[in-house]
N, C-alpha and C positions, 0 to 999 in steps of 0.2 A: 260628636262634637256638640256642644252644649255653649250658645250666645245668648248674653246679656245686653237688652239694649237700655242702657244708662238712661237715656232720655224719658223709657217709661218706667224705669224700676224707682222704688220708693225705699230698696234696705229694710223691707221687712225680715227678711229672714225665711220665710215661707218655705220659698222651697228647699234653701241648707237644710229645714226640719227633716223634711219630706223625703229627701233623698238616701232612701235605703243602705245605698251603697258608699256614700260619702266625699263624692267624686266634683260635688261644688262646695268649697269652703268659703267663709270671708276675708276679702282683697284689704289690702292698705286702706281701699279707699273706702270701704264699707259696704261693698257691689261683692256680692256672688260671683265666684272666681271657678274658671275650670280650665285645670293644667294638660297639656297636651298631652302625657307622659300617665293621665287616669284614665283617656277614651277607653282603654280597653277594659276598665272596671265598670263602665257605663252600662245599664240591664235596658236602655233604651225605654222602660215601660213608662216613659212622659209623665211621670208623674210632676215633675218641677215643672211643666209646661201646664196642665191643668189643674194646679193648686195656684197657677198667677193669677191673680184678679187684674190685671196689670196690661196684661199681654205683652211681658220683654221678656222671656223668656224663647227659644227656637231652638227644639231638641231635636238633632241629625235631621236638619231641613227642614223639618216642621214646626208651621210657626202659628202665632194668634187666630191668623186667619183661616187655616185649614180646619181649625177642630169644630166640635159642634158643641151648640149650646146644652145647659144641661136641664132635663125638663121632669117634670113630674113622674116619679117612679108608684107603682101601686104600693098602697099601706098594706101594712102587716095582714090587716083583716086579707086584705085582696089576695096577697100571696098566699099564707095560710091555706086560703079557701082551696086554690090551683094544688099546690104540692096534695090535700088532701082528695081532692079528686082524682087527681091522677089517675089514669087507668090503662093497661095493656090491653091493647086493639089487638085482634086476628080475626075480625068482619071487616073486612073492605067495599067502599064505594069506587068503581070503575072512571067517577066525574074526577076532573080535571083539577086540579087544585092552579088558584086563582092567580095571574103573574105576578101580580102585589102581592102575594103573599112567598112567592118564588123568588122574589127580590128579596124581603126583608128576613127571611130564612138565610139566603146566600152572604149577602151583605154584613151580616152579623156574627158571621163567622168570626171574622175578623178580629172579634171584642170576646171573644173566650178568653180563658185566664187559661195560661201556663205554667208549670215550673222554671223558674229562672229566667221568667218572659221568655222563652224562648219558642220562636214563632215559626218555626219550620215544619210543622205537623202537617199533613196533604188530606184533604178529603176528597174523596170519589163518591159522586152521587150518579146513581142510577136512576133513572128518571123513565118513570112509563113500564107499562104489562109484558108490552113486547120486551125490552130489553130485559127483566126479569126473569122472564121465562128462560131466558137462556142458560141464566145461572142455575135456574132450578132443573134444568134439564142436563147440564152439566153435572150438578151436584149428585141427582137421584141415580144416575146411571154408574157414579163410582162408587155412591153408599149400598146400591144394591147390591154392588160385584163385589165389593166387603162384605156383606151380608152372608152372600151364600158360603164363603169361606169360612162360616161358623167363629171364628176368631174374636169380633167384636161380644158374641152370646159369652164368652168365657172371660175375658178381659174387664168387662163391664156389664156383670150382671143386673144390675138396677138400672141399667136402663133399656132391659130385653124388650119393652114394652113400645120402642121409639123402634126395634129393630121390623116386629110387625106392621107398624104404621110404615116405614120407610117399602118395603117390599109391594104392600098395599098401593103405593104411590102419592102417596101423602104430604106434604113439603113439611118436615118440619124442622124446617132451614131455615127459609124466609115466609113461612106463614102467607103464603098467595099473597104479601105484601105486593101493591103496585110502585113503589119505589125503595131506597134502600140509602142508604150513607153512610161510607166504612173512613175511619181515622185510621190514620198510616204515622209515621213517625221515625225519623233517623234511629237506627240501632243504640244510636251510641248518646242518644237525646239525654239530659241528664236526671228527666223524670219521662222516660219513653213507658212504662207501665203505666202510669197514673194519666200524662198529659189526653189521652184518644178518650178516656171514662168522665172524664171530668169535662171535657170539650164537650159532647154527645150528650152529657147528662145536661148542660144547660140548651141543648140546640131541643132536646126533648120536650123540658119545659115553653120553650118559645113556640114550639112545633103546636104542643096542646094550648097554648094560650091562642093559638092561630085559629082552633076549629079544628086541628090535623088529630088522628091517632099514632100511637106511637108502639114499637114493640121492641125491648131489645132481643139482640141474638145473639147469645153465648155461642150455641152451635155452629153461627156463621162465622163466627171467630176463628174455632178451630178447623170450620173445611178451608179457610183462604189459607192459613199457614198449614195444613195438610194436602191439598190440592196445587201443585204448581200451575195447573191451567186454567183455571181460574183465580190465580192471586195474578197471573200477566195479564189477565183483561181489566184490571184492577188499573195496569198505567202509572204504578206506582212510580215516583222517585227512585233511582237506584240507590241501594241500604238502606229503605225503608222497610217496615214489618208492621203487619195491620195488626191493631190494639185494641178495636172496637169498635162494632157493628150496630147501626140502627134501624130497623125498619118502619116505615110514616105513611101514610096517606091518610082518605078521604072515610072514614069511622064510614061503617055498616049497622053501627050501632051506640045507643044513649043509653047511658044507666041514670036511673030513676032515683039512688040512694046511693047514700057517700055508706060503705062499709064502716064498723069498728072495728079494728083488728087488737089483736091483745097488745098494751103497752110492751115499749121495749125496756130491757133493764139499762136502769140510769143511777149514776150518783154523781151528786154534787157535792164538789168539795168547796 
């Protein structure tokens, strides 16, 4: 439901622009108008609430007063620089990552982008060595007893090299990561493959702009939807299916020099 308070609206038009979905048109009276009979075309993503300069706009209860002001975003230069450092961490520090920065990791979930705004996605964060270990120890105990039945060596020859590391006892799951945060997502979501990659890929960049390292895990991917006893410690939603894995903490280690890697191919049309 989407309210118009007349008394602060001015008939710009602002948000009818705005409105993806079409679901506020102009009234007789020249007041943004929303019929009962469109709530369910509403995508909720507030967009007509923070395009008001106004504050009359209050999209499904939320109103002026709830949102937050909007404050200086880093310039190109600044982002640029981050996306170009970027670096996969597997040296971890054992230290404690800071609660302020436990908060504004958690809290910022919130403001990930979905398909079709749709905001059902569940994250499970593992949090701490101890808890870690469990999955590694879970994980290494059923990748070994795959091992010795020679069946992964013939199925997936390229990666015979992860089979000796795995036997060795070597995690190369979650990378002695001290923490971990897996996206889950309804079955039936209507971008359930892309919404957990695209959640994680910005929790990523916040994570490194925090001081945190970061590593994703393909592999941890396929042991939760291969392992049923550890995808239940997971606490997932039911019809939920995990889409993507990240592991984070406290970097073992600073690199000195930003890489060049070879351009990718591009055209512009």
């Amino acid at each position: 439901m989407i309210v118009i308070d007349k008394s602060k609206c001015v008939r710009c038009g602002a948000c009818m622009r705005d409105c993806i979905v079409h679901v506020l048109t102009k009234g007789e009276d020249g007041y943004p108008a929303f019929r009962k009979e469109d709530e369910r075309f509403c995508l909720n993503c507030q967009h007509c609430l923070a395009v008001c300069a106004h504050g009359a706009v209050t999209c499904n209860d939320v109103g002026f007063g709830e949102t937050l002001d909007v404050e200086q975003i880093p310039d190109g230069r600044a982002e640029a620089a981050l996306l170009r450092q970027r670096r996969s961490t597997r040296q971890w520090r054992d230290d404690p990552i800071p609660e302020e920065v436990w908060t504004r990791l958690v809290d910022t979930l919130a403001w990930m982008p979905t398909g079709c705004n749709d905001h059902r996605l569940h994250f499970t964060i593992v949090r701490g060595r101890e808890k870690m270990d469990w999955y590694r120890r879970e994980v290494a105990r059923t990748l070994q007893k795959l091992v010795r039945t020679r069946i992964p060596q013939i199925l997936f020859p390229k990666f015979r090299r992860y089979m000796a590391e795995i036997m060795r006892g070597d995690d190369v799951v979650f990378r002695n990561a001290p923490c971990m945060i897996v996206a889950s997502t309804p079955k039936k979501a209507p971008c359930r493959e892309a919404d957990p990659w695209i959640a994680l890929s910005y929790f990523d960049l916040l994570a490194q702009a925090n001081g945190l390292g970061t590593c994703w895990s393909g592999f941890g991917v396929h042991a939760f939807k291969g392992m049923r006893g550890i995808r239940k410690a997971l606490n997932m939603p039911r019809g939920y299916e995990v889409g993507a894995v990240l592991l984070f903490g406290v970097p073992a280690v600073e690199y000195a020099r930003v890489p060049h890697p070879r351009p990718m191919s591009v055209e512009v049309q």
